[in-house]
Structures are given as C-alpha cells and as structure tokens.
C-alpha positions as CSV (number, residue, x, y, z in Angstrom):
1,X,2.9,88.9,111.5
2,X,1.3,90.3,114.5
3,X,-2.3,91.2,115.6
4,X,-3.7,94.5,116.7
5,X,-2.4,94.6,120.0
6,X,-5.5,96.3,121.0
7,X,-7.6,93.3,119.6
8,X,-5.5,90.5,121.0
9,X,-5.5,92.1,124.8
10,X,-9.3,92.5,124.8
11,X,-9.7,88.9,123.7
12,X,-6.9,87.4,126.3
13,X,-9.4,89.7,129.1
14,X,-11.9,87.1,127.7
15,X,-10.0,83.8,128.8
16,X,-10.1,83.3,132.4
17,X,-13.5,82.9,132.1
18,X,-13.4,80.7,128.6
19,X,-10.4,78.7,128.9
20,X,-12.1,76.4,132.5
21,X,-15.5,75.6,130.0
22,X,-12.8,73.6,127.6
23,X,-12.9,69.8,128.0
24,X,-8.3,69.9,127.1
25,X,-8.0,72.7,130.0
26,X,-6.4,70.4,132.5
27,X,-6.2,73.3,135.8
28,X,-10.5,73.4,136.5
29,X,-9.3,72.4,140.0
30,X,-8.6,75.9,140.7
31,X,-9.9,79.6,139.7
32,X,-7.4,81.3,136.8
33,X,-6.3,84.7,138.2
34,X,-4.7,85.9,134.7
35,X,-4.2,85.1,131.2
36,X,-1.1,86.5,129.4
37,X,-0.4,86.6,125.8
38,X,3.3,85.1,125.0
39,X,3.0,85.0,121.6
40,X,0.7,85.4,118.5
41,X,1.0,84.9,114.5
42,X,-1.8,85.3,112.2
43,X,-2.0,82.2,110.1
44,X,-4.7,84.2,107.7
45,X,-5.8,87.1,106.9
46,X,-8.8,89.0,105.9
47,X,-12.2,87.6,106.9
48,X,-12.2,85.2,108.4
49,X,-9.2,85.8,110.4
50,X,-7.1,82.8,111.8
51,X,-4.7,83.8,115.4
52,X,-2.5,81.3,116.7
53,X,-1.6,82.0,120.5
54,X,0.6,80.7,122.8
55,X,-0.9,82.4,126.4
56,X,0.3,81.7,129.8
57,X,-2.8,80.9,132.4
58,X,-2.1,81.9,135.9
59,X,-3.5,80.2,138.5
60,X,-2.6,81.7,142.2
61,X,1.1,80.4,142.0
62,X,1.1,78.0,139.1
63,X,1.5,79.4,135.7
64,X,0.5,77.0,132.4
65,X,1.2,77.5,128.6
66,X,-1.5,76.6,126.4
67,X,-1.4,76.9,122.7
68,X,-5.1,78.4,120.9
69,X,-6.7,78.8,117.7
70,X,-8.7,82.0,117.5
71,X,-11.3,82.6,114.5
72,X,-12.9,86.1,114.3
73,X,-15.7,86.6,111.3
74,X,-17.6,89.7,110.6
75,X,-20.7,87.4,110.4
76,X,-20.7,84.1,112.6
77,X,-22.3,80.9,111.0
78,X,-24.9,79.2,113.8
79,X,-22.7,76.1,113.7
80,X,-19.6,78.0,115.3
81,X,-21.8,79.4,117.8
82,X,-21.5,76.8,120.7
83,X,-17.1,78.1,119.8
84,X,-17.8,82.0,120.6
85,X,-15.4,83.5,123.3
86,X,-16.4,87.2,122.6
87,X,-16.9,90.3,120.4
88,X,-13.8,92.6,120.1
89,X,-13.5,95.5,118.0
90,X,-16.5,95.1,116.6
91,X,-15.6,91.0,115.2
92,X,-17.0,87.5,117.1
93,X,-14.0,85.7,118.3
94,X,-14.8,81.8,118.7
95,X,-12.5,79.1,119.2
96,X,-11.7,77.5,115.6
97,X,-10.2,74.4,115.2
98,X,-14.3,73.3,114.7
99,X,-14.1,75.4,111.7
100,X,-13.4,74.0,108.5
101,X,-12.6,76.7,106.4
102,X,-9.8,78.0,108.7
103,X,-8.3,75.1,109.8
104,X,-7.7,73.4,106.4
105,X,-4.6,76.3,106.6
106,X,-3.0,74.0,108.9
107,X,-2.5,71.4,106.7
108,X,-1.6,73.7,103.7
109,X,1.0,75.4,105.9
110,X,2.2,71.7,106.2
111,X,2.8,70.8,103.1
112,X,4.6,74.0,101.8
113,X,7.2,73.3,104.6
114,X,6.2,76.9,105.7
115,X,7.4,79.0,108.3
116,X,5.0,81.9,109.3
117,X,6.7,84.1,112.0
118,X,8.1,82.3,114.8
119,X,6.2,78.6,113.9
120,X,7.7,76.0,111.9
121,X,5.2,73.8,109.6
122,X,7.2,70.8,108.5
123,X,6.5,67.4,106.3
124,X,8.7,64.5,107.7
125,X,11.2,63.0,105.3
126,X,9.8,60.8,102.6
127,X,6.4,61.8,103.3
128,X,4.8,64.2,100.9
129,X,1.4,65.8,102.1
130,X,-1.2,66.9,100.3
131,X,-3.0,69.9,101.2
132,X,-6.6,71.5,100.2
133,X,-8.3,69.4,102.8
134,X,-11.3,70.2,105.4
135,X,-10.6,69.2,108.5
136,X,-13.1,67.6,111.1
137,X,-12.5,68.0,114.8
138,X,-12.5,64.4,116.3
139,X,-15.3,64.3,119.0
140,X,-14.2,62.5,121.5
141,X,-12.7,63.6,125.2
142,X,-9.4,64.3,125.3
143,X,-6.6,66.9,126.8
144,X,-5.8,67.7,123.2
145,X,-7.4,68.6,119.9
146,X,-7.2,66.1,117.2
147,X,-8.2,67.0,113.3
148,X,-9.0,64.4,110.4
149,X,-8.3,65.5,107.2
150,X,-10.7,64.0,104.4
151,X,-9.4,60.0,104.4
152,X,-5.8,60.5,104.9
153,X,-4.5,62.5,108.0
154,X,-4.7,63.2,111.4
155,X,-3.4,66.3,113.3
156,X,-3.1,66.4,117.1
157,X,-2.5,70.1,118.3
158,X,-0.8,69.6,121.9
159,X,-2.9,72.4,124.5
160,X,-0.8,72.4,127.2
161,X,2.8,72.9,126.3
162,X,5.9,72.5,127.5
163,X,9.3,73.2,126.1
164,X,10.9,71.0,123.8
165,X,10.1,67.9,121.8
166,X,6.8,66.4,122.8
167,X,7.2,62.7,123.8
168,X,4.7,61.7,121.3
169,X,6.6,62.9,118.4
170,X,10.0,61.7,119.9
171,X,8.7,58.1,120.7
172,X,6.8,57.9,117.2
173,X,9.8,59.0,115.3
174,X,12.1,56.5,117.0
175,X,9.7,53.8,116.7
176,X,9.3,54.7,112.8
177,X,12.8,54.7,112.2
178,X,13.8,50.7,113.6
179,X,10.3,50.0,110.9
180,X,7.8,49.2,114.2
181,X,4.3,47.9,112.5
182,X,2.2,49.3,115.5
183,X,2.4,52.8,114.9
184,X,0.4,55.1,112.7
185,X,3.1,56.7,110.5
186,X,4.2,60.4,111.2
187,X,4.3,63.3,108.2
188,X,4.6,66.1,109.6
189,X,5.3,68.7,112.6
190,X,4.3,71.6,114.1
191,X,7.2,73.8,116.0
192,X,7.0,76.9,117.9
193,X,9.6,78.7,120.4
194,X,8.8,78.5,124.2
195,X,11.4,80.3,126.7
196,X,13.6,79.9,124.4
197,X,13.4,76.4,123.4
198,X,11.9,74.9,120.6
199,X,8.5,73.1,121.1
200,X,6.1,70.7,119.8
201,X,3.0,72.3,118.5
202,X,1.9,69.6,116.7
203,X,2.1,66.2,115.1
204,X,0.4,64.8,111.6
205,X,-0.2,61.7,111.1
206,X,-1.5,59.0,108.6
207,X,-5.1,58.9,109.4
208,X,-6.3,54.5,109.7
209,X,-9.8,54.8,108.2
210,X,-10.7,51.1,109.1
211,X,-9.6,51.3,112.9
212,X,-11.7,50.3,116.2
213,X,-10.8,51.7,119.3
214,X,-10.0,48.6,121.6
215,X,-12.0,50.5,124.3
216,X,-15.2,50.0,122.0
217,X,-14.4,46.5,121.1
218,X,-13.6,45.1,124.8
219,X,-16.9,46.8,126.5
220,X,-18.7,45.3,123.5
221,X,-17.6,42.1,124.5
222,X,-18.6,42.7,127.7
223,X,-22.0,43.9,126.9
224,X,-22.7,40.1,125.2
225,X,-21.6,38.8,127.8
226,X,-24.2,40.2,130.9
227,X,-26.4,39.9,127.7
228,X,-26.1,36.3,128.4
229,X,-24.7,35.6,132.1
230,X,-25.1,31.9,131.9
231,X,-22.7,31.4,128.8
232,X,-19.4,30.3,129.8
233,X,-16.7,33.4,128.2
234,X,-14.6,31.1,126.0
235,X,-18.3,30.0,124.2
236,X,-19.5,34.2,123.5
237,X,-19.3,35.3,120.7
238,X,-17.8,38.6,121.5
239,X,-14.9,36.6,123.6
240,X,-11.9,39.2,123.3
241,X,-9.3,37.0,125.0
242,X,-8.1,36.0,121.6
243,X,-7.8,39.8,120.9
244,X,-6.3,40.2,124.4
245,X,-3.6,38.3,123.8
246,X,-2.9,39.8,120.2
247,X,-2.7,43.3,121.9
248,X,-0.1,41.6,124.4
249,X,2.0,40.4,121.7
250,X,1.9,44.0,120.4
251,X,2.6,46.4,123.9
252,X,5.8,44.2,124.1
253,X,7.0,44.0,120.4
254,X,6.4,48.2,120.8
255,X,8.5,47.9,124.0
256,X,11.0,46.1,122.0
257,X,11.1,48.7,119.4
258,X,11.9,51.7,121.6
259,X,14.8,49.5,123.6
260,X,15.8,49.0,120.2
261,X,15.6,52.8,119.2
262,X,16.5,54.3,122.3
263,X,18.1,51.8,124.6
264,X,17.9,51.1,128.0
265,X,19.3,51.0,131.7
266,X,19.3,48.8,134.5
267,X,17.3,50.6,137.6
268,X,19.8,51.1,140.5
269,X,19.0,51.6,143.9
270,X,18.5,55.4,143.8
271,X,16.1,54.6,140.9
272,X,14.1,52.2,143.2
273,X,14.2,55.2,146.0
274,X,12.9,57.1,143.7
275,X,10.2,54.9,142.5
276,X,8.6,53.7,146.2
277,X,9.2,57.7,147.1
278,X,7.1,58.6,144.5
279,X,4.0,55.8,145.3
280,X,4.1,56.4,148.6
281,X,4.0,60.5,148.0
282,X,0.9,59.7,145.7
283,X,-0.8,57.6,148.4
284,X,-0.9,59.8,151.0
285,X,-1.8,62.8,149.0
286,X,-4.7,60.9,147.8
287,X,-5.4,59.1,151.3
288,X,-5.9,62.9,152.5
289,X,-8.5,63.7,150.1
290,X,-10.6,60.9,149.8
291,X,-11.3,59.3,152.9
292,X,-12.8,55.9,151.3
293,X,-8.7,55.1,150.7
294,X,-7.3,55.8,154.3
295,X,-8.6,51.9,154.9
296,X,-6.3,50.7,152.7
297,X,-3.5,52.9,153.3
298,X,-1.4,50.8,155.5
299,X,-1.4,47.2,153.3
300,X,-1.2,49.9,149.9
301,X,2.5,51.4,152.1
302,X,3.4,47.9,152.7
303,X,2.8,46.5,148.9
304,X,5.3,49.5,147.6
305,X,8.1,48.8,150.4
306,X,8.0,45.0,149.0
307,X,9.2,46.3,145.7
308,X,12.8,47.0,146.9
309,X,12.7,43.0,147.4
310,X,12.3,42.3,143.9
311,X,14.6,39.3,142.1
312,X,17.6,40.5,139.8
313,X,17.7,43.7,137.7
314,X,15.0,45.9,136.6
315,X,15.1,47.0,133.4
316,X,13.8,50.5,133.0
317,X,13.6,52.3,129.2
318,X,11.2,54.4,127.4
319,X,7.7,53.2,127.1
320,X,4.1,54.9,126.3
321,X,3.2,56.1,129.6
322,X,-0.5,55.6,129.9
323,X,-1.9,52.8,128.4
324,X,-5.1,52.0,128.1
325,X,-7.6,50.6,125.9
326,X,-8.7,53.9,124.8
327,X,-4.8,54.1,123.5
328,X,-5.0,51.2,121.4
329,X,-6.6,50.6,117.6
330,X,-7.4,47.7,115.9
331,X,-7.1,47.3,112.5
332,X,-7.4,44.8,109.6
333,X,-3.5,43.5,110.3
334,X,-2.8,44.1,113.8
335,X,-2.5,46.2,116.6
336,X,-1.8,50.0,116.8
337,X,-0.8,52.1,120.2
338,X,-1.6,55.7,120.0
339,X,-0.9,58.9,122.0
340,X,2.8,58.3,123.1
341,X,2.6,61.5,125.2
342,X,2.6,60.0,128.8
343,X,-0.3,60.7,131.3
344,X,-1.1,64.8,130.7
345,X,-1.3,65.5,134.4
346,X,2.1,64.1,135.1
347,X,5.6,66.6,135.2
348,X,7.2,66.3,132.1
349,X,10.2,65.0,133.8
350,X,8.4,62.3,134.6
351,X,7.0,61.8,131.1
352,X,10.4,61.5,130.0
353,X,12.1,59.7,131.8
354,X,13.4,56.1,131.3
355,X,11.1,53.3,133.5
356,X,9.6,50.1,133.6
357,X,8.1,48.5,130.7
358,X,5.6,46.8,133.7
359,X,4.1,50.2,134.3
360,X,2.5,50.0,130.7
361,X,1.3,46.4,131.4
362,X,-0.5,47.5,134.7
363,X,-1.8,50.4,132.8
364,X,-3.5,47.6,130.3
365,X,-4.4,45.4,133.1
366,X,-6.0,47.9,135.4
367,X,-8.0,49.2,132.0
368,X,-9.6,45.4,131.9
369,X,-11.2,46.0,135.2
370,X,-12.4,48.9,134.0
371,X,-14.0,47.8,130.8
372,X,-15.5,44.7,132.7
373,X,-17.2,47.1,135.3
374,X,-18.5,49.6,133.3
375,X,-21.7,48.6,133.0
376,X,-22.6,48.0,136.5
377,X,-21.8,51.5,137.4
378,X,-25.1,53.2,139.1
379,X,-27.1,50.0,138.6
380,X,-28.4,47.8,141.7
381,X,-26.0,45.6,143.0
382,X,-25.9,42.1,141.4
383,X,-23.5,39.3,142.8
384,X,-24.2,37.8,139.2
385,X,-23.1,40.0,136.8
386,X,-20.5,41.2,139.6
387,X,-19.0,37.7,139.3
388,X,-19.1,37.6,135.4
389,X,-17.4,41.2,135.5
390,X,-14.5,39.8,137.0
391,X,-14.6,37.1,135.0
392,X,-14.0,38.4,131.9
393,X,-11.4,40.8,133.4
394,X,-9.6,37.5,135.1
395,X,-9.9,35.8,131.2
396,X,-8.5,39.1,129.7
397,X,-5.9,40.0,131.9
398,X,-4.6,36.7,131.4
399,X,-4.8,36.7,128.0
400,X,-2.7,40.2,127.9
401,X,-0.4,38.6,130.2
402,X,0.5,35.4,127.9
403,X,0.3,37.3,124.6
404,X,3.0,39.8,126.0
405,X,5.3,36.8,127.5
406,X,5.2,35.5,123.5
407,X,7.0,38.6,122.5
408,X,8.5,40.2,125.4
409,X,12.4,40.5,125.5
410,X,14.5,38.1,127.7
411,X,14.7,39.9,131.2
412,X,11.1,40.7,131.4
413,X,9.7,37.7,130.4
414,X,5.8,37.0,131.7
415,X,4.7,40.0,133.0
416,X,3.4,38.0,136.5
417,X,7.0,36.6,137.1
418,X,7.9,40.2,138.8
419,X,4.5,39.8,141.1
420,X,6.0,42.2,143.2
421,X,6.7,44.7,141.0
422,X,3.7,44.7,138.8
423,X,0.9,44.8,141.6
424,X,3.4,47.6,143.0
425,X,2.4,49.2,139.5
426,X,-1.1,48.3,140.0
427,X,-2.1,49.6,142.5
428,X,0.0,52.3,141.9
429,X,-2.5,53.2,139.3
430,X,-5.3,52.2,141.0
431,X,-4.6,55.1,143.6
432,X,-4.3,57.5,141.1
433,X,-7.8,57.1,139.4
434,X,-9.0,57.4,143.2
435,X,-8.1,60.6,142.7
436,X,-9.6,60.7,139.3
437,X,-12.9,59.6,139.9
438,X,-13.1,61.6,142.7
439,X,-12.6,64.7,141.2
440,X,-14.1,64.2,138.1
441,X,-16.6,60.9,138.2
442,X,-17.6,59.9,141.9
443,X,-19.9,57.5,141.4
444,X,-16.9,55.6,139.2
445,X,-14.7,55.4,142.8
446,X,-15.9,52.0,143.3
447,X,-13.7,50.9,140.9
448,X,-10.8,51.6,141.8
449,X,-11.9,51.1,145.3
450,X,-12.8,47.9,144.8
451,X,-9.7,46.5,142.7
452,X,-7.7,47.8,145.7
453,X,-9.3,45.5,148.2
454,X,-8.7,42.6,145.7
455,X,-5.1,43.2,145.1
456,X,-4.0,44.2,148.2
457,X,-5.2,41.2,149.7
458,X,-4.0,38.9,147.1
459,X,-7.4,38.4,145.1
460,X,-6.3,39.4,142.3
C-alpha cells in the first residue's frame, strides 16, 4: 500500500532540514543536499495515519539510508508537538514513534507474523508475542530508537540501514541458540528490502524490568567515593570492583558463546597489515584535526608497529564491537551485554568482520577511565580527587581484567598477558573518542587526552 505520491514528496521536501535536529542522524558533520524517497508502506490507515519510509539522505557525495516513522493527524495533540516535521495537504506530519497510539501497530503487526507490502513482521520461533500494547519511546541518547512495550518487550528500530542482516540480530540469535545467559532473549524481527537485499528493520526483545545500566551503577560508585576522598576503595560502600570482575567473568563467557556459535580464525599476517593499517589511518586523520594529538602522534605510530611483535597466534572471531558500560545491564542473576550492532560510525565491513576478542576488553577498560573522570569534567583542578579518579579506574580495570581471565578461553587467557596488543587496542580507542569529543563534547577531550599520555608512556 502506497501513499499519495503528492503527499509523500511534499513531506521528503521537509527532511533536509528535519532529519540534522534528530539525536539517531549520524551525518550533522555536513549539510544534506537531498532527501529521496526509496520506499514507503502505510502501516495504518485513516486518522491518524502511520508511513513507514525508507529515504536516501544525500550529502555532497555520500548518500545514507535511514528508515522513518511518519504520523499525520487532522488534529495534533500538544504532546506530539516537540515531533512536528510539517503540514502537507492540509494534515501535521510529526515524527511518531513518540506516539502511542500508532506505534502499538508495530507490535501488533508482530505478532500476526504479518507482512504489509514489501516489510516482513516476524515472531522468532518459540516465542509467542502478545500484542495490544502502548509503547513508550526510551529516553535516552542513542543512534537508534528503542520502544518498551508495557512490562514485557523492547523494540529497537535500526535508523541508519544497511543491507542485510543487522549484526545485532545475527550475534543475538547465535548467542540464543548455544543457550548464552547474558543476553536479553529475541522474539521477533522486522525485515524490509534494500537494493535488493533483505534488511534488518528491527529487532524485539524481552524487555528486563529489574535492570541497572552498569554506566549508572559504576559513576555511582564513583560519586561515594569523591564523597569521601579519604576512605580507602576496597572500605566504600559503593566499591564496584566486586561488580567489575562479575562483568569480566561475563564479556568472556559471551565471547565464548559466539566462538562457540560462530567459530573462529587465527589472524594471519595480512590480517595484522590490516589491523596496524587501519590505526595508523585513524591516527593521522585525527592528528590533522585536532591539534592537542599531534604531540603524541609519534610514541601513538610506534605503540601500533609493536603489535606485529606480539607472542604466538591471535585469535580473532566475532565479538560485540563497542563495549562499554552504557552496553551492559545488571540484573538480579548476572550480567547482560546489549546492543550487538558494533560502533554506528564504523563501515559495515568492519562491523562484521571477525577480530579480536581484546578489542571488547579495551572497549571496557577505556569506559572505566571514563566513568572515574566524569565528574571532574569543567570543575577546578584537584590533584586529590584527580588521584582518587584513577584510583578507582586502576581498582576496576583490574578487577575486569581478573574476572575475564576466570572465564576466558585457553589462548586468550588474562587479558594483560598480550600487553602489546591490548594497549594497541587502547589507545586505539582512545584516538577515536579524540575525535568524538572534539566534534561533539570539547570540554570531554581531556579524557582521552590524558589516558593517552598515561599509556603511551607506560603509566597505565
């Protein structure tokens, strides 16, 4: 079922203005030139109306697919106003996955197994959903939009697309297939057709009511902490090393899961090319727009050469991609990793391919310095609460370290056994949210910045 072509072109002429005020659209480095409609299915009729569109944003030479919910009303409740895009034939057009009565269809659509022109709305085996739910938007920043149904589901709708399967669902089917207990369980899927190839629109899941975002729980800990600079870590009690080292136990039982699910390789030379290529690409690129990193450029060039000295073979397989502690929940048993989809920014090639399971760990590490510095950003410099910052992320990163060595498979072992390899990763890492920060946050840089100086020369 198709639109009025009259009233979808006047609302794509809407877009390029629109789409770079969304917090998911990830090209605001850049003016968009053109907005094309690729596809669009009405999901409901009548008033209110529900659209589903797959557009193509042009910027200069780089073109983007982005999926969209469009809601058009004859009258426009206050709450959706903040959603409004424009008024075309006559009807208010607002963005409408914050609207509850249209986006409860979703679900529905789900658990009829329904198909609805050219998208596919699919429960997973063995999982029965139950529909005639409202939905909630979840509120916090993201690249994509997430939905809570009631108690009991969660539905991430991917914005940016590419074709084929979505990493996400791929890695959190083959993780529920060899029984992984760190994983929210999936229940359904959301397909659609991009040049040709099938793509991931969306993925439900079961919805964990009791979890705490291990982001909130580690910057807790570090609040009691400069709360009380004179207590000694281990004696808070807010410690999270305990915690630390329950999350390591779980990045590398999840790691064993997908080696189990999807195998693995052994990283030849070309692979290791490849690799240092890349770090080194990604330093200089950086180095040339923020000069605060040209410093550190040279002992940053020499720390990813020193990879190709590393011991023995690397084993490289799939793993989450970006971890962080924003990526992990903690619930009344254990452990859960989230958001399998890979860093957003990155090619999908990349996102797919097979690599170190020492990337993730960096990922975690590097998020420790992060939550242990947090709250020293913009305030006046204190060696004090400096000192106790690293500190905790010292005790933490430790505590990763060892709970991942409990579980980790054979030839990965501790994580700081490949010292070359994983402050390679690091600082890897550490470059790219240069770049971050600087775009986005600047008065974060001093982060990264000064993680850099410690690892680089060994401090760390």
């Amino acid at each position: 079922m198709n639109a009025a072509p009259e009233l979808i072109d006047a609302l794509v002429a809407e877009l390029p203005e629109w789409l770079p005020t969304q917090r998911w659209f990830a090209g605001k480095d850049r003016p968009v030139t053109a907005v094309d409609a690729v596809s669009t299915t009405v999901l409901l009729e009548g008033d209110p109306l529900l659209l589903h569109l797959i557009v193509e944003v042009r910027q200069d030479d780089r073109g983007e697919p982005y999926q969209l919910l469009i809601g058009s009303r004859a009258h426009l409740p206050e709450y959706l106003g903040s959603s409004w895009i424009g008024t075309e034939k006559g009807l208010p057009c607002y963005e409408a996955s914050g609207d509850a009565d249209l986006t409860g269809r979703l679900l529905d659509l789900i658990a009829e197994d329904a198909q609805v022109g050219p998208l596919r709305f699919a429960q997973e085996a063995k999982a029965p959903v139950q529909g005639g739910l409202r939905a909630r938007p979840v509120a916090a920043e993201q690249s994509n939009t997430s939905l809570v149904f009631g108690q009991q589901y969660i539905l991430k709708l991917f914005r940016k697309l590419a074709p084929g399967e979505n990493p996400d669902l791929k890695l959190h089917r083959a993780l529920q297939e060899v029984g992984s207990e760190h994983i929210a369980p999936v229940l359904g899927s959301i397909t659609g057709e991009l040049h040709g190839e099938p793509t991931t629109l969306g993925m439900l899941q079961k919805f964990v009511t009791d979890a705490v975002e291990g982001w909130a729980m580690a910057t807790t800990s570090v609040r009691d902490l400069m709360a009380d600079p004179e207590l000694p870590p281990d004696l808070l009690g807010g410690d999270f090393a305990g915690e630390s080292n329950r999350l390591g136990q779980a990045v590398a039982t999840v790691h064993n899961d997908l080696r189990r699910a999807l195998g693995d390789q052994t990283a030849d030379l070309a692979e290791f090319d490849r690799a240092v290529g890349a770090m080194h690409a990604r330093l200089d690129r950086v180095a040339g727009e923020v000069p605060e990193l040209t410093g550190y450029a040279p002992a940053l060039h020499e720390a990813f050469e020193e990879i190709r000295e590393a011991d023995g073979p690397v084993p490289v397989q799939y793993i989450h991609g970006d971890l962080h502690l924003g990526q992990v929940l903690r619930t009344v048993t254990g452990w859960l990793l989230i958001d399998f989809e890979g860093e957003p920014a990155a090619p999908v090639s990349e996102r797919s391919a097979l690599r170190s399971p020492l990337r993730d760990v960096a990922g975690m590490l590097r998020s420790f310095d992060y939550a242990a510095h947090q709250m020293l950003i913009g305030q006046p410099e204190d060696p004090l609460l400096t000192e106790r910052a690293l500190e905790w992320s010292r005790r933490n990163r430790e505590a990763f370290c060892d709970g991942y060595a409990k579980a980790a498979a054979a030839d990965i072992g501790d994580p700081r056994s490949h010292a070359l390899l994983l402050r390679a990763f690091e600082l890897d890492k550490a470059v790219y949210e240069v770049a971050y920060e600087h775009a986005n946050r600047p008065e974060w840089l001093g982060v990264p910045l000064a993680s850099i100086a410690r690892i680089s020369s060994g401090g760390e």
